[in-house]
TIGUNU-835147 format. One record per residue (C-alpha): residue in one letter; x, y, z. Coordinates in steps of 0.5 Angstrom, whole numbers, plus 500, padded with zeros to 3 digits. Each point is the difference from the previous one (the first is absolute). Layout:
# TIGUNU-835147
aXYZ/...
# end
This chain:
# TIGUNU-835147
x068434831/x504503505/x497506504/x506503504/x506503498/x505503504/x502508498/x506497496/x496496496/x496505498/x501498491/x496506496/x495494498/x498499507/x501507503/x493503497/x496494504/x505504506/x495505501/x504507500/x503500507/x503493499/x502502493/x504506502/x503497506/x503494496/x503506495/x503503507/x503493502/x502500493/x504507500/x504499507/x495503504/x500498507/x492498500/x499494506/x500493496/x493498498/x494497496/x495502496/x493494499/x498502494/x494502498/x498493496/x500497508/x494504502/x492498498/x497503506/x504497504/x507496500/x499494495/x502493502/x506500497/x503506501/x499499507/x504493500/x506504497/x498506505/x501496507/x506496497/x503508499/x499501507/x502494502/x508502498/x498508503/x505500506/x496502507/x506505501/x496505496/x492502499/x498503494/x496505496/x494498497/x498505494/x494500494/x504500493/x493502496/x502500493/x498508499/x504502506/x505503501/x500502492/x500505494/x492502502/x500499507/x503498506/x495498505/x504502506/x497498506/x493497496/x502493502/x501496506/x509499502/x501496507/x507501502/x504497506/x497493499/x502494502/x502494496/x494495502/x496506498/x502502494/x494496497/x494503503/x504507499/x500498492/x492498500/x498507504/x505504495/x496496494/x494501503/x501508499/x498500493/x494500502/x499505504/x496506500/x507505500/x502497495/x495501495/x498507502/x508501498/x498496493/x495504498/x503507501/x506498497/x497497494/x504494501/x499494502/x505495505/x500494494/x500494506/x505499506/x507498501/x503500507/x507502502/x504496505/x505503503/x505500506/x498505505/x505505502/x498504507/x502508498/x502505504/x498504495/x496499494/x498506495/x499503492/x503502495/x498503494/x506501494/x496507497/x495504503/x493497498/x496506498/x507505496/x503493498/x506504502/x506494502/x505505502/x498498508/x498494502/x495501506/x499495505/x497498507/x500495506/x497498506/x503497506/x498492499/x495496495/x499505494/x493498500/x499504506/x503506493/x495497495/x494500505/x501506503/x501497508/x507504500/x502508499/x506499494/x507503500/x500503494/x507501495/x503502494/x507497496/x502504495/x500496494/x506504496/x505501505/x499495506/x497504507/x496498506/x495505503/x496498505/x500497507/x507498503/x497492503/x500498492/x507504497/x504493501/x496497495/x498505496/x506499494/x499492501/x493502497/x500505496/x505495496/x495494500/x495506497/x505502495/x501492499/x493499498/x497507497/x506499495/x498492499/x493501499/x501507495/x495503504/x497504507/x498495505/x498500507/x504495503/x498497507/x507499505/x502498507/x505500505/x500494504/x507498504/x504506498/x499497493/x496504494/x495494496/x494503495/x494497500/x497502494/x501505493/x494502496/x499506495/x497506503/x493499496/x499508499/x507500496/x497496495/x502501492/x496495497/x495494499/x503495495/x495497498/x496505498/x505505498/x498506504/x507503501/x503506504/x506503501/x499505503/x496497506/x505495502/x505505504/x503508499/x503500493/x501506495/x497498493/x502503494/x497499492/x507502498/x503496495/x496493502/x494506499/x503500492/x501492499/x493498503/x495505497/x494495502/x499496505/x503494500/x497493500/x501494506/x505497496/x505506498/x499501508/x503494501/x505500496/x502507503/x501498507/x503493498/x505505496/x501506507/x500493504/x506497495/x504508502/x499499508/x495507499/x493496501/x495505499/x505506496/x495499494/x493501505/x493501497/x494502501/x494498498/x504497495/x503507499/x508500500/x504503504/x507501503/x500499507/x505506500/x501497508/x503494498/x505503495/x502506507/x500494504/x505496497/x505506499/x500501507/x501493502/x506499496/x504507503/x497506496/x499505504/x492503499/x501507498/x504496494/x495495499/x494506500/x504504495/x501494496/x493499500/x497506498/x504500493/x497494499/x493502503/x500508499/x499503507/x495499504/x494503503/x502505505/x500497508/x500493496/x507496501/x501492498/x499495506/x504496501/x500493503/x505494503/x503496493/x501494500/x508501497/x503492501/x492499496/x503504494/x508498500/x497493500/x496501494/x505505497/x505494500/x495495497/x499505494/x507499499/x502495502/x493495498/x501493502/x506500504/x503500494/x507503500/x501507497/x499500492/x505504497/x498506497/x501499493/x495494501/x496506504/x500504494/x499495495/x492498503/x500508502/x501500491/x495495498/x495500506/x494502494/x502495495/x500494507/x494503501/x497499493/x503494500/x496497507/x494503498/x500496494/x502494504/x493502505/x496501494/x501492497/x499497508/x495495499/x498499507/x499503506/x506495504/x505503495/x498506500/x501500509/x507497497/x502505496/x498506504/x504496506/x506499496/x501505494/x496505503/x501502507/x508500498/x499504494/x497504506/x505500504/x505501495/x496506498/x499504505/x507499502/x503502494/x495506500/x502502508/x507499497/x501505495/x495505503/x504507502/x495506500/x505503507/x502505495/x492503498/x500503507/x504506500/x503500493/x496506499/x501503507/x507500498/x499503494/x497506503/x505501505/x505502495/x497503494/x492501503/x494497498/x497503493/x508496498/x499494504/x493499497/x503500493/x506496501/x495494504/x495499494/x502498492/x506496502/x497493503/x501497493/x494496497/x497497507/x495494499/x494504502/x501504494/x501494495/x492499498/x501507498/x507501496/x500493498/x492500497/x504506495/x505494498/x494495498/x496506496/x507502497/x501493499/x506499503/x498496506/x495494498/x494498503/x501494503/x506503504/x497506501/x495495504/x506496503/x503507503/x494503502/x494495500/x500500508/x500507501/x493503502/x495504504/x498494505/x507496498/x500497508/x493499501/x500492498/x492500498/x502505494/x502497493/x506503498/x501503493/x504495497/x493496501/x498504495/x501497492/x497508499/x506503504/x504504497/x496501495/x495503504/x503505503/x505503494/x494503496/x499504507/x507502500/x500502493/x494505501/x504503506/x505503494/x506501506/x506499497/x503496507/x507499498/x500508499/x497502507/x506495503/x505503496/x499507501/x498497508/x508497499/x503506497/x498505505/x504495506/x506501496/x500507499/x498500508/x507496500/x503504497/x497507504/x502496506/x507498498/x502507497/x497503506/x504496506/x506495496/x502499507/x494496501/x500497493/x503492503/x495501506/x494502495/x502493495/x500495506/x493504504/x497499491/x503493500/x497496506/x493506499/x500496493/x501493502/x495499506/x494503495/x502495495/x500495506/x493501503/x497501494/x504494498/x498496506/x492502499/x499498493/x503492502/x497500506/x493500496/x503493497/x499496506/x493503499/x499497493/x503493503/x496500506/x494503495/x500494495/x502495506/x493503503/x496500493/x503492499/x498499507/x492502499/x500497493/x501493503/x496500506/x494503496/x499506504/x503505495/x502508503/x496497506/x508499501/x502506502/x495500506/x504495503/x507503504/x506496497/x501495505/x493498500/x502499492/x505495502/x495496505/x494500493/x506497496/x502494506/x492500500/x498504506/x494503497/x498503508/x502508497/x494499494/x495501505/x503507502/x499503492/x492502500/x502505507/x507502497/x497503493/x495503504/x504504504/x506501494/x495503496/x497504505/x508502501/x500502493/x494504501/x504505505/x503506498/x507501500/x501501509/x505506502/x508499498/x501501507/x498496505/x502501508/x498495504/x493497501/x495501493/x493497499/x498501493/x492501501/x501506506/x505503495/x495500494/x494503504/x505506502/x498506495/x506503502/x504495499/x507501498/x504495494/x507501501/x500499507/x496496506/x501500507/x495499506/x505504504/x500506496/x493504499/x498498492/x499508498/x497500494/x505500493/x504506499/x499504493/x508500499/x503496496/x507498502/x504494499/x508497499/x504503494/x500495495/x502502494/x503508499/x496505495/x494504501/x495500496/x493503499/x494496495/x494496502/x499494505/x496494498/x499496505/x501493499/x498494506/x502493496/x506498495/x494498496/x498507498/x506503499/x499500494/x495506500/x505504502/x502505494/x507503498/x503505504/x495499506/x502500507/x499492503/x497500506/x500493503/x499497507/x507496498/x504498494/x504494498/x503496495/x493499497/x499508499/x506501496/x498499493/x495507502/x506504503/x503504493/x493503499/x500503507/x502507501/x502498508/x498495505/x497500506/x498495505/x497498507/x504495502/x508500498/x506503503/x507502497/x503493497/x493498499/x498498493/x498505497/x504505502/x507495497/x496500494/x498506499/x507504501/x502495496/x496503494/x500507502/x492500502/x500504507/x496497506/x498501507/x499493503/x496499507/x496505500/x495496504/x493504498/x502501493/x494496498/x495503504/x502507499/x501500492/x495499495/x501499493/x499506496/x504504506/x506505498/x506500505/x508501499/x504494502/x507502504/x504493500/x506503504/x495503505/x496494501/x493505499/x494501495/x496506500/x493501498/x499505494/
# end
């Protein structure tokens, strides 16, 4: 067995054995960092003291070491320097020691495990250091040594790095010997602020820290020195109060791992529970595979968009913020006043790396665009096809294969096809542009009737056909048999799992007696006379008129479009889950599993198995939660939140003071028309049938699985939702007007309350 490997010898199988400053030091090596050549004695070479044949190999290492050089000797333990905790200054390091030294260095490190520091820091962290490995590294003599932290370790705030040093040793730094210079970067247009003696080297550094901060995905603390005008780093690790999950047990929160904005709107209307480890999983392999890790981000298996991220983005690649936040609040509605969007460092070169991927999967020449539309045309029959072909996989190397080969392409394909044809540009200012030639009462008319029939409204127009007849069952399936209430949660069955289905929900749509077809066509022939109005009014504007409709048209068709084939790369990985469960033996124990993990049982790794007990736990906890506030600014803990009494459910920030919620309800215009009836209060699709013909739906939010209830309502109000949200698209599309985003709707109304909905006005009142 071999004890000793040089940094870039460090494979994935040997690095766990490293301990984490020999592990990350060998990631270091690998991305082209100036780290000072090195060593790492795994921690399999230490049973008290140093075994036998691990010294053997030791002394003939030092043998080959030049005397040129002296060298730091330092503890590598196998939790430090790691997700949980550091360890920082809890075990021994012997720096400047001679080659014929090394050996007792190595011992006196070792031995370190041992002692009382070290154990009084275990027992305070609640972790423990898991065994000793020990670096072996050329030691560079600094004139400066110091750290960095890539975000601001209390706020999460990355815009400015902060750092300080020391003349000499950096241990003088970490033990407090020495008074440090403390200095900043500004991380999203590079300047220096702190003492002139280090300004030289200030960029060198601040390049590395991006260098790294970028490659690990996530705020680190970073140890450096200056030795010979050049400048080396030591060490990275993750800031430990920045953390934003434990893996093994899914406690996870976003919220906690840097200064972000979060926002229900839209992922708030797809996720409307939370959602499992493995539909988790999926979710950040799919915001990994666009280059915005954490886009989707979740707390306590609530979803959420990292508005952060998206900004961040936009700002990286040239647009100007004012643009950006504009962008922004079309999406997310305003924002709490005093409340802006932080923005971070992004990773651009990551997300154009990425982008070219999506298209260009494989390194595969550009496919013309006739093959493009032809998958993009076929992509639900290919599904059906590769669902058919996982449900005869009769084990589980057949099943890895299929996935490895057949599904991860029809991935590949899809959502380069899907980003391919996505263009919702002209949602953003349509309407605005409307207004400003003929007001808003007009725009409101000419924005709603003329999308055509979008695919969130088929279950509902198409179950009309099946009852005429005009449709079958079965194609009324093949349409529409994935769309659902939890259509992205990969643990719940989709409809057309159901033999009962659609049958199960035509008796229901029967005693509803709306005629759909007639609400939609008077809908249609209100647009066209506002056309008319338009046209007559202003013919000069008539051809701009044309186009601005036109392309407004196009992007809804396209994003419902793209939604509703999103969901079937659900169903594929659904029904591959399902198969994996079924031949392992442990059922829907597989969806506590996350996807990778999936792929290692599958090749007969059965290591994650043992996390399922904890995960359910704290899933089912998850589940017991209550819907957490729409918006989230910065740091947010579920159980402080819960035992405020004045608690606020649209919005959360540690920043500003929580007065309790306010009795006025005010949202976005989702859909224009006022309306005054009676308010039924409805919290899950699964009551939804409770609400009566020409009641007023009040809901936290709405999404395709809500649309068969929409004609029985006199207007629609939600918490969470925004002018291109779901229900505020469907609903000017029926005629049903709605205010959407209200954020204390479900709090401040009660079944049986009278108000009067403004839908153009964005307000309810309280009669």
């Amino acid at each position: 067995m071999r004890y000793i490997f040089s940094f870039k010898d460090i494979s994935e199988d040997v690095s766990p054995l490293c301990g984490g400053k020999g592990a990350s030091l060998a990631r270091l090596t690998e991305m082209g960092l100036p780290v000072p050549e090195g060593y790492a004695v795994i921690a399999s070479a230490f049973e008290g003291e140093i075994i036998p044949a691990a010294m053997g190999e030791l002394e003939t290492l030092i043998s080959k070491l030049s005397d040129k050089f002296t060298y730091a000797v330092r503890s590598s333990a196998l939790c430090e320097d790691g997700d949980n905790a550091s360890f920082a200054g809890a075990f021994e390091t012997v720096t400047d020691v001679k080659r014929q030294d090394i050996i007792s260095a190595v011992k006196q490190v070792a031995a370190s495990a041992d002692s009382v520091r070290v154990k009084r820091y275990a027992e305070s962290s609640g972790t423990e250091s898991g065994g000793i490995a020990v670096v072996i590294q050329r030691f560079v003599r600094p004139e400066f040594a110091g750290v960095v932290f890539t975000a601001d370790p209390i706020s999460g705030s990355a815009a400015v790095m902060t750092g300080n040093y020391v003349r000499g040793e950096g241990e003088a730094l970490v033990s407090g010997e020495k008074n440090a210079e403390e200095f900043s970067f500004n991380a999203m247009k590079f300047s220096y602020k702190g003492n002139a003696e280090f300004e030289r080297y200030a960029k060198g550094l601040f390049k590395y820290c991006e260098r790294i901060r970028n490659g690990y995905g996530r705020p680190m603390d970073i140890e450096w020195a200056v030795s010979g005008g050049r400048v080396y780093i030591l060490q990275a690790r993750p800031i430990t109060s920045l953390k934003r999950m434990y893996r093994d047990s899914f406690k996870v929160n976003g919220s906690l791992s840097g200064e972000y904005l979060l926002s229900k709107t839209n992922v708030g209307e797809i996720f409307m529970r939370p959602v499992s480890p493995v539909t988790f999983s999926v979710l950040e392999i799919i915001c990994d595979a666009l280059g915005m890790p954490c886009f989707i981000d979740n707390v306590c298996g609530q979803p959420y968009a990292n508005l952060s991220v998206i900004c961040s983005l936009m700002v990286a690649l040239g647009v100007p913020e004012k643009t950006v936040f504009r962008k922004i609040r079309e999406i997310a509605g305003e924002l709490p006043e005093g409340v802006s969007v932080p923005v971070f460092p992004f990773d651009k070169k990551n997300f154009r790396k990425k982008m070219r991927s999506l298209f260009l999967p494989g390194g595969k020449k550009r496919s013309g665009s006739r093959d493009k539309r032809e998958f993009k045309e076929r992509m639900i029959e290919i599904s059906d096809e590769l669902i058919n072909e996982i449900h005869r996989i009769p084990d589980n190397k057949a099943l890895f294969d299929l996935w490895e080969t057949k599904g991860t392409e029809f991935l590949s394909d899809a959502l380069g096809a899907i980003m391919k044809g996505v263009n919702v540009f002209p949602l953003f200012g349509t309407k605005k542009k409307l207004s400003d030639i003929c007001g808003e009462e007009m725009a409101n008319e000419l924005c709603s009737g003329g999308a055509g029939t979008l695919d969130s409204m088929k279950p509902l127009l198409l179950l009309e056909d099946v009852i005429s007849g005009d449709m079958s069952r079965e194609e009324y399936v093949r349409l529409c048999g994935h769309r659902h209430v939890n259509e992205m949660e990969l643990s719940a069955p989709y409809p057309y799992e159901d033999k009962n289905f659609p049958d199960n929900i035509i008796e229901e749509h029967k005693k509803a007696g709306v005629d759909i077809h007639k609400m939609r066509a008077e809908q249609e022939s209100r647009y066209n006379e506002a056309v008319r109005k338009f046209k007559e009014q202003y013919p000069r504007k008539a051809n701009k008129l044309d186009r601005l409709l036109r392309s407004f048209k196009e992007a809804n068709r396209s994003r419902e479009e793209v939604r509703s084939k999103g969901v079937k790369l659900f169903c594929i990985m659904r029904e591959f889950l399902l198969r994996a469960g079924e031949l392992n033996g442990i059922g829907e124990d597989i969806f506590m599993l996350y996807f990778p993990e999936v792929m290692g049982l599958l090749k007969g790794d059965k290591k994650a198995l043992a996390h399922i007990p904890e995960r359910r736990e704290n899933y089912e906890k998850y589940l017991s939660y209550p819907a957490f506030p729409n918006l989230i600014y910065g740091r947010f803990e579920p159980e402080k939140w819960l035992a405020d009494e004045k608690r606020r459910h649209d919005f959360y920030s540690e920043k500003i003071d929580g007065s309790s919620l306010s009795a006025d309800i005010k949202g976005f215009p989702g859909a224009a028309g006022v309306v005054t009836g009676r308010v039924r209060v409805i919290f899950s699709s699964d009551c939804a049938e409770e609400l009566l013909p020409g009641e007023i739906l009040v809901a936290p939010a709405t999404n395709i699985g809500w649309t068969v209830v929409f004609p029985r309502a006199a207007a629609i109000i939600t918490d969470i939702g925004a002018p291109l949200s779901h229900a505020a698209i469907v609903a000017r599309e029926f005629g049903i007007p709605a205010v959407v985003g209200c954020g204390n709707a479900t709090t401040v109304l009660k079944t049986g309350d009278m108000v009067t909905v403004d839908g153009a006005g964005g307000t309810v009142t309280k009669i």
